[in-house]
KETOR-904572 format. One record per residue (C-alpha): x, y, z; residue in three letters; chain. Coordinates in steps of 0.001 Angstrom, whole numbers, plus 500000, padded with zeros to 6 digits. Layout:
# residues N
{atom {X Y Z} "ALA" "A"}
...
END
This chain:
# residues 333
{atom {510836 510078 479925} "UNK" "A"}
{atom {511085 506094 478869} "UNK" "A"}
{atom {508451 504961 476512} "UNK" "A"}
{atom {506428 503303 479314} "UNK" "A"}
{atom {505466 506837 480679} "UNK" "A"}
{atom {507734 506687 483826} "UNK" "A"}
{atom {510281 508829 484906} "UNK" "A"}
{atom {513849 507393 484402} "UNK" "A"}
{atom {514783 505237 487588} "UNK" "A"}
{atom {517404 507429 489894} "UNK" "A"}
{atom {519178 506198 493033} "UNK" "A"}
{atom {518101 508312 496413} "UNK" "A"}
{atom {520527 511112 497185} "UNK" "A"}
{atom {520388 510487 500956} "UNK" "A"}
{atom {519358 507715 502853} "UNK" "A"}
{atom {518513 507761 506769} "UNK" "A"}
{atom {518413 505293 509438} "UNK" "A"}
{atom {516039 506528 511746} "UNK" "A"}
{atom {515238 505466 515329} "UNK" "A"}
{atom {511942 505115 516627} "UNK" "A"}
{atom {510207 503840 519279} "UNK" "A"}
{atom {510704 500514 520792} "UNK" "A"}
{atom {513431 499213 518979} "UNK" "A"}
{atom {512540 500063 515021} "UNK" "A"}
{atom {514703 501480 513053} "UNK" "A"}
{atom {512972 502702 509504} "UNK" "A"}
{atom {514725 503054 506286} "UNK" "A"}
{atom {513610 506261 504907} "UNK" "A"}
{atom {515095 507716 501282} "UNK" "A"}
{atom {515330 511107 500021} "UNK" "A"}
{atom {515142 511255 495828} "UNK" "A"}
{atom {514716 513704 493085} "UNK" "A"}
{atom {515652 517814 493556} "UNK" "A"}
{atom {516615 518557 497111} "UNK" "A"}
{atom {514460 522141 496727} "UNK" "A"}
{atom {511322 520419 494621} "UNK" "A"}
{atom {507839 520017 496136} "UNK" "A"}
{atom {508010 517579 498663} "UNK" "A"}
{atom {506259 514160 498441} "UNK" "A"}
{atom {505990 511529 500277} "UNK" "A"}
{atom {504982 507805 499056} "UNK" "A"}
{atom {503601 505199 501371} "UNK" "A"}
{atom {503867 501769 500291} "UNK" "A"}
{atom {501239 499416 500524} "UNK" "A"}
{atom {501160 495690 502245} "UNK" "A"}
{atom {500936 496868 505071} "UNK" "A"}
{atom {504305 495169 505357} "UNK" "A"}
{atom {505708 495221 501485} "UNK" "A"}
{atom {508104 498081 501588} "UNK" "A"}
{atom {508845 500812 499450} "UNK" "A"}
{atom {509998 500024 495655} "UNK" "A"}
{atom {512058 502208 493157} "UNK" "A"}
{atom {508905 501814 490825} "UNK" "A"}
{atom {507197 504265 493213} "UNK" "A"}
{atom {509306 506991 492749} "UNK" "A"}
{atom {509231 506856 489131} "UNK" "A"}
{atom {505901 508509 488971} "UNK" "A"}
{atom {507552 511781 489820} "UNK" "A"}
{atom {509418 514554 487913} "UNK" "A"}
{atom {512785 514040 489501} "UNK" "A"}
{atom {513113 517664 487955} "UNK" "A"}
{atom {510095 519293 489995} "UNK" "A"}
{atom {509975 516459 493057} "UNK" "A"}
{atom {511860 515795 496401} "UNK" "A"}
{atom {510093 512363 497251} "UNK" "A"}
{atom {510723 510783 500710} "UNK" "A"}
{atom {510078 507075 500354} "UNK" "A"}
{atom {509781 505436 504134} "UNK" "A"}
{atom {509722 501559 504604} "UNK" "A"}
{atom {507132 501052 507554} "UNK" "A"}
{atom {507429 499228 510455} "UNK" "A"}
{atom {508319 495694 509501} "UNK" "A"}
{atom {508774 496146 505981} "UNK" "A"}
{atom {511088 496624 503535} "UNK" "A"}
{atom {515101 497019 504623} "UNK" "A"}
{atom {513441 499191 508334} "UNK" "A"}
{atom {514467 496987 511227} "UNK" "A"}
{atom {513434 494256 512555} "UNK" "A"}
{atom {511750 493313 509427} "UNK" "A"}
{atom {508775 491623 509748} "UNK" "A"}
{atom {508599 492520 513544} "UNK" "A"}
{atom {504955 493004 514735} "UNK" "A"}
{atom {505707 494308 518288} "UNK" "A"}
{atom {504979 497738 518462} "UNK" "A"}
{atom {504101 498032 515229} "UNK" "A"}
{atom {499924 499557 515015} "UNK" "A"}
{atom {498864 502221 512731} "UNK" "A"}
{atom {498683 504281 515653} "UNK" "A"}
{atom {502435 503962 515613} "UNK" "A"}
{atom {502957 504035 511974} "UNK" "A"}
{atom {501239 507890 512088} "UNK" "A"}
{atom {503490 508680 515138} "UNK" "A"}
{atom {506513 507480 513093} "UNK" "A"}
{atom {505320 510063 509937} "UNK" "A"}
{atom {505253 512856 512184} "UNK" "A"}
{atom {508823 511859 513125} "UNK" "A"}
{atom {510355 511549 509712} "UNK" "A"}
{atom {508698 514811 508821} "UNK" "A"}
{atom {510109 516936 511882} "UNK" "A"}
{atom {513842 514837 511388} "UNK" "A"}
{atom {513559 516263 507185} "UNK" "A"}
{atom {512281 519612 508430} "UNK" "A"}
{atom {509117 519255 505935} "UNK" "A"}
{atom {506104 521444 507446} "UNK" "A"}
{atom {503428 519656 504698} "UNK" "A"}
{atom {503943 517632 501760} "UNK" "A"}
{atom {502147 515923 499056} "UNK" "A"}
{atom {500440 512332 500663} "UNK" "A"}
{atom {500766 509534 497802} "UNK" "A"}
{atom {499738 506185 498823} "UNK" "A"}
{atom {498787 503007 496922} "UNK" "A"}
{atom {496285 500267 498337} "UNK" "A"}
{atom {497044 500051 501865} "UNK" "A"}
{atom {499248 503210 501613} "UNK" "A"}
{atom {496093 505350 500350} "UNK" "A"}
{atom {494692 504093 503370} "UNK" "A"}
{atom {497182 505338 505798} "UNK" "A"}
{atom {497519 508046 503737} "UNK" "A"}
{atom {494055 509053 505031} "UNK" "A"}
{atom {494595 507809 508561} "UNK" "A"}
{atom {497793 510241 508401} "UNK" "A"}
{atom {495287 513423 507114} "UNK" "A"}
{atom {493270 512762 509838} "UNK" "A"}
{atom {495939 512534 512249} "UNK" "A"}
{atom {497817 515348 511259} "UNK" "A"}
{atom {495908 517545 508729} "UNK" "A"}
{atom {497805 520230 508989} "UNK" "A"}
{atom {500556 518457 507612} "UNK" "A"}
{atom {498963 517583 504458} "UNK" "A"}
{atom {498949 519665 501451} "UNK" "A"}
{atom {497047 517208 498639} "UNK" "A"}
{atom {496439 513304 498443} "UNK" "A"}
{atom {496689 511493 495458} "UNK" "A"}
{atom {495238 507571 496568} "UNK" "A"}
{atom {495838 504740 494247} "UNK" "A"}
{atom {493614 501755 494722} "UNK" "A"}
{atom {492344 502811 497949} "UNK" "A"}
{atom {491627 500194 500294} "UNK" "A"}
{atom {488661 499849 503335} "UNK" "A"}
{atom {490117 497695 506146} "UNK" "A"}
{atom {486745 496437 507575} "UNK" "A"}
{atom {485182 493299 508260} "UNK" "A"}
{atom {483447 492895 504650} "UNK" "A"}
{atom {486496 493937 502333} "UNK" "A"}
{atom {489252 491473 504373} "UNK" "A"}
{atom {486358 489139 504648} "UNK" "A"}
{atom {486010 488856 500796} "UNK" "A"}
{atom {489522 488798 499939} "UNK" "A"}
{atom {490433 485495 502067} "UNK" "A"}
{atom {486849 483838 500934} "UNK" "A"}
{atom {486535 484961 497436} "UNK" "A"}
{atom {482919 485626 498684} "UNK" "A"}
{atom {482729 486832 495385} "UNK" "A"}
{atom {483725 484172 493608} "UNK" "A"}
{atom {486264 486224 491430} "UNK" "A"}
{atom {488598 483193 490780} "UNK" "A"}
{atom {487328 480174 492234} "UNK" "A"}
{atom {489811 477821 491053} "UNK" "A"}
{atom {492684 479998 491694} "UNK" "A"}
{atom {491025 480138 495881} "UNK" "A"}
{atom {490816 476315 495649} "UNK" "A"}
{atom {494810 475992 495330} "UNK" "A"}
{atom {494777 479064 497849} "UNK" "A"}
{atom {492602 477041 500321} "UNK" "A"}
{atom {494286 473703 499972} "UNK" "A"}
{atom {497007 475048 502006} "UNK" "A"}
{atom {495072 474854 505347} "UNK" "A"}
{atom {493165 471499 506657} "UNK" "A"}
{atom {489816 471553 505845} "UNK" "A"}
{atom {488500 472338 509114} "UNK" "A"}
{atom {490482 475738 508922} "UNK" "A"}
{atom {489648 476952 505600} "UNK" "A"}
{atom {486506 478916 506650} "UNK" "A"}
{atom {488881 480808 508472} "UNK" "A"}
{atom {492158 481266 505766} "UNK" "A"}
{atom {493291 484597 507679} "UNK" "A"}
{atom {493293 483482 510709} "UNK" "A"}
{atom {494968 479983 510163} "UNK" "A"}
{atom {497550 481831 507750} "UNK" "A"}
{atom {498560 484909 510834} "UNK" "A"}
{atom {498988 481809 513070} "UNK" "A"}
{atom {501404 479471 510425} "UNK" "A"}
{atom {503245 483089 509454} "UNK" "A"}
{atom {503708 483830 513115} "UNK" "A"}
{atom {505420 480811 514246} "UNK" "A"}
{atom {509182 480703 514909} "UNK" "A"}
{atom {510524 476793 514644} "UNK" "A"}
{atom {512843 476007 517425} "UNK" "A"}
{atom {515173 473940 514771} "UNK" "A"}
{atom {515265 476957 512146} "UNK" "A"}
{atom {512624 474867 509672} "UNK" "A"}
{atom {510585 477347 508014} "UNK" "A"}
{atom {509113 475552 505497} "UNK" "A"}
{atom {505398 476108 507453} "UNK" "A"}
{atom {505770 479854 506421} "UNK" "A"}
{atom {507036 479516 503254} "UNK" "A"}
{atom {504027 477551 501929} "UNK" "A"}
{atom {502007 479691 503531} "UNK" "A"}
{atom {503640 482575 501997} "UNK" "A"}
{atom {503588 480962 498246} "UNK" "A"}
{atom {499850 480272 498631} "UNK" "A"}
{atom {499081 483860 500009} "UNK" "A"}
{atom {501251 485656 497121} "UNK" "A"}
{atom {499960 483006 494045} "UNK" "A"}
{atom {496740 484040 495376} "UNK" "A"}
{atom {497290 487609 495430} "UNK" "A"}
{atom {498809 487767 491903} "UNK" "A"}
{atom {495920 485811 490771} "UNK" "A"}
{atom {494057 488643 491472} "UNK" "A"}
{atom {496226 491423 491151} "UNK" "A"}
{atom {496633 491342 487361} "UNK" "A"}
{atom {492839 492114 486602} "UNK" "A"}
{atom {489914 490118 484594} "UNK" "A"}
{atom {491478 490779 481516} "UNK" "A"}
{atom {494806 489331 481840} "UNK" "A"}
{atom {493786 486860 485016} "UNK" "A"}
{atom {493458 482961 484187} "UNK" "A"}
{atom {493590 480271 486447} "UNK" "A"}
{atom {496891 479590 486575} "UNK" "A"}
{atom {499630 480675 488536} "UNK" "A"}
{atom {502240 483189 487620} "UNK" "A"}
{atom {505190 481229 486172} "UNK" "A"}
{atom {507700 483366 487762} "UNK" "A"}
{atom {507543 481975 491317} "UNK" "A"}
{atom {509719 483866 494099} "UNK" "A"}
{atom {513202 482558 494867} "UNK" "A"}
{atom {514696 481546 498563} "UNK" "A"}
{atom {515412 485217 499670} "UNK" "A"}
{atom {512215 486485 498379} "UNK" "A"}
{atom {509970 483928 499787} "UNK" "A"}
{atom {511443 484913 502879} "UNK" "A"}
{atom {511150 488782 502586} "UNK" "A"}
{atom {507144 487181 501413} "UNK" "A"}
{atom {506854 485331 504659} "UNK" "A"}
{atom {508111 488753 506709} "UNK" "A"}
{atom {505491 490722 504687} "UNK" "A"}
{atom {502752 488446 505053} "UNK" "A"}
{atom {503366 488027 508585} "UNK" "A"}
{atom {502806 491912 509049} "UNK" "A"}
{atom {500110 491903 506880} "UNK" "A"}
{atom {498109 489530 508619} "UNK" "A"}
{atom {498509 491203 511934} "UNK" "A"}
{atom {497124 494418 510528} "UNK" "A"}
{atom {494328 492642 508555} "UNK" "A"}
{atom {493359 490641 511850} "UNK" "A"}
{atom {492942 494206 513688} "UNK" "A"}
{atom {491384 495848 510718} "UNK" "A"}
{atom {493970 498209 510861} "UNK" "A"}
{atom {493085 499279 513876} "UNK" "A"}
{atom {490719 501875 511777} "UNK" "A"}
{atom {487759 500338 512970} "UNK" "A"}
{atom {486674 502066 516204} "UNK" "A"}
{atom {485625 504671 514269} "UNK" "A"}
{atom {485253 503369 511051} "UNK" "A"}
{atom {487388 504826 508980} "UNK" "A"}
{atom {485272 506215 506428} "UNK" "A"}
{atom {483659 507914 509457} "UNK" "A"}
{atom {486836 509706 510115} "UNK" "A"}
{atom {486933 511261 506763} "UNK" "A"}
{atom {485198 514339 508346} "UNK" "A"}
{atom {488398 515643 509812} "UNK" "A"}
{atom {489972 515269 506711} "UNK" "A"}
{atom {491348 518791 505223} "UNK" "A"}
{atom {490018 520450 502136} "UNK" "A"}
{atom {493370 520149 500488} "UNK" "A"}
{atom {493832 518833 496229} "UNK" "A"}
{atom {492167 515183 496578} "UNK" "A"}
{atom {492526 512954 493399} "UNK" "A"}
{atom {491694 509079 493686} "UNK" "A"}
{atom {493009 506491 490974} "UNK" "A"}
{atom {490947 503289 490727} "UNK" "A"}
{atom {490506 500843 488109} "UNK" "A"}
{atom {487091 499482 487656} "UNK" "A"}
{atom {488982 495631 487376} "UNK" "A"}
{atom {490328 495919 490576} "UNK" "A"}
{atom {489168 492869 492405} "UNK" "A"}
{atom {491720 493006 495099} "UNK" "A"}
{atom {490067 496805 496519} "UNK" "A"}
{atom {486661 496543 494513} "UNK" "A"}
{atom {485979 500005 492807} "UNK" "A"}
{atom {483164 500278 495374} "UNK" "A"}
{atom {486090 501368 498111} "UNK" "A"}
{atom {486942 504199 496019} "UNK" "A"}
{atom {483186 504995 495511} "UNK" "A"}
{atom {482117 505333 499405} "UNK" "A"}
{atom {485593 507268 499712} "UNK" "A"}
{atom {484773 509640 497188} "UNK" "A"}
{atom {480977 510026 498314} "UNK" "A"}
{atom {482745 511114 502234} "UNK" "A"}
{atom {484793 514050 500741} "UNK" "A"}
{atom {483037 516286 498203} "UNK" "A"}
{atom {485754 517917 497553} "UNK" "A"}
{atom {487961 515026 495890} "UNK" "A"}
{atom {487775 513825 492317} "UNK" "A"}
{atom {487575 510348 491649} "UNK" "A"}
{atom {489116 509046 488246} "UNK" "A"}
{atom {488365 505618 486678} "UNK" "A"}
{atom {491541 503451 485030} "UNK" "A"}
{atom {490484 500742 482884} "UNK" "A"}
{atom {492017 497404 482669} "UNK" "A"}
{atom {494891 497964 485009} "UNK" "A"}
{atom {493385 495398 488004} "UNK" "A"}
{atom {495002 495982 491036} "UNK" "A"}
{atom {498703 496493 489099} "UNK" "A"}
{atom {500955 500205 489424} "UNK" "A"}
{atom {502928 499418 486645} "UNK" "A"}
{atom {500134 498416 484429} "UNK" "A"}
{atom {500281 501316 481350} "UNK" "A"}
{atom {497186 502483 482325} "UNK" "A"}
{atom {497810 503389 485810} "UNK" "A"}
{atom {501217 504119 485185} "UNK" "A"}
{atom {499833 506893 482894} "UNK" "A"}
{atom {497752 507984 484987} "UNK" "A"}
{atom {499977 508815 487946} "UNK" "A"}
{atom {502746 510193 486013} "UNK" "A"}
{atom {499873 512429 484546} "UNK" "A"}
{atom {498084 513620 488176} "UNK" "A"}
{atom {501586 514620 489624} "UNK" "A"}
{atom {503246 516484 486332} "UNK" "A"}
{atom {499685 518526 486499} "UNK" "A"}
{atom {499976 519168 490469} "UNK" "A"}
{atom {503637 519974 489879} "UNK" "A"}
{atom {502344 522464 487113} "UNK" "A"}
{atom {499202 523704 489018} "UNK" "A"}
{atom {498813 523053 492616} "UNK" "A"}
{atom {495895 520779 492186} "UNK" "A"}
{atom {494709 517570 490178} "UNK" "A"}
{atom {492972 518808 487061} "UNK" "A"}
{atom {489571 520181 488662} "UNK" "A"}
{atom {489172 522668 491300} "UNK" "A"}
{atom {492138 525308 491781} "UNK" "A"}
{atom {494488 525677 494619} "UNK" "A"}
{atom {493584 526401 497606} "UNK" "A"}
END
């Protein structure tokens, strides 16, 4: 293992193209040992795609991870494309990749909105899951989106005030809504410079946050995304925002009112009390729904999977499932 903790980065050993539904196409990967416990990772976003840093949580030695870009995101086709593209579909599309792979259950690991779908999906399809390990686990309701686009909480209130300036002042008690409608539009001449400031604001905003109290300031990352990024941003944001504007469509029932159904399989969730991007009270009311799940506090990492701390604590829950069947606590089923 490097010195950070992680597993040495490794290329996928297959790679599909898989149709679905209405025109998608999703990129799905295959890494790690071919006969190892199977895994799969769902990114967060929604809309951000998977990233090699995901997989290197896992034992290549003792894992066979499937990483799946979701509707929209990442290199799946038509990126950025909200047509057709609803959690409902994103759970039809998991049953899909699992009967194309031939996987009867795996191991559910999801990160922000990916721990959310990742307990969308073990509602769904319960028999299907075997454990969840949920990183940053985010509530898509009214309050949590609410907060985010606001800073109701006032969590960096100069950092919102750059974030805000993008929209006319009339507009700014609304910031999701004005930003779905600016990320949404298609110029007839090909000038997408609209989008792209709408996708700088969104992501300076977002990394304000992202990097916890500790290490946040009020300035801006000085690393700011080049021309092809900014437009992979303005694809993600553009999915995001049509998720966010439905609540996920895990609203009708809540979602934490689904958690019922969920199976009494290994349940570990990761959340750093500094997260102030999914407040630490998300992981609380998930953890208070499903007695049977542990709930682990990482300090200082914000809202960051590569910060040490989480890092650590990943690589740390899946070498002890690996060893054990379960996450530290309660024994296998």
């Amino acid at each position: 293992m490097l010195p950070t903790g992680l597993y040495p980065e490794s290329p996928p050993w297959r790679t599909h193209a898989l149709e679905v539904p209405h025109g998608h196409v999703l990129h799905v990967e295959e890494g790690g040992n071919p006969e190892g416990i199977c895994a799969v990772v769902l990114h967060g976003g929604p809309g951000s795609g998977s990233s090699p840093l995901l997989r290197r949580f896992f034992d290549p030695a003792r894992y066979r991870v499937i990483s799946i870009d979701q509707r929209g995101a990442g290199r799946s086709q038509p990126r950025g494309a909200t047509a057709h593209n609803r959690t409902a579909d994103l759970l039809d599309d998991l049953h899909r990749v699992r009967e194309q792979l031939g996987v009867p259950r795996w191991l559910v690991v999801g990160g922000s909105w990916g721990a959310t779908l990742a307990l969308a999906h073990a509602a769904f399809e319960p028999q299907a899951v075997a454990a969840l390990l949920l990183r940053a686990v985010f509530l898509p309701n009214a309050e949590e989106i609410g907060a985010f686009f606001q800073d109701s909480a006032g969590r960096a209130p100069a950092a919102w005030a750059r974030f805000a300036s993008v929209a006319p002042a009339g507009e700014r008690g609304d910031m999701l809504g004005f930003l779905a409608r600016g990320l949404q539009q298609v110029p007839a001449d090909g000038d997408a410079a609209l989008p792209r400031q709408l996708a700088l604001a969104w992501w300076r905003w977002e990394q304000s946050l992202a990097r916890g109290a500790d290490a946040a300031t009020s300035e801006p990352p000085t690393a700011e995304p080049d021309r092809n990024t900014l437009d992979a941003l303005v694809d993600r944001y553009r999915v995001q925002s049509h998720y966010l504007l439905h609540r996920c469509w895990l609203d009708s029932p809540p979602l934490l009112d689904r958690l019922a159904a969920l199976p009494r399989v290994p349940t570990l969730l990761l959340h750093s009390r500094d997260d102030r991007i999914c407040p630490p009270r998300c992981a609380q009311a998930v953890q208070d729904r499903m007695a049977h799940s542990q709930l682990q506090w990482v300090d200082g990492a914000g809202h960051d999977p590569a910060h040490p701390a989480m890092a650590s604590a990943m690589v740390a829950a899946l070498d002890g499932y690996a060893r054990h069947g379960h996450f530290g606590n309660a024994p296998a089923p």
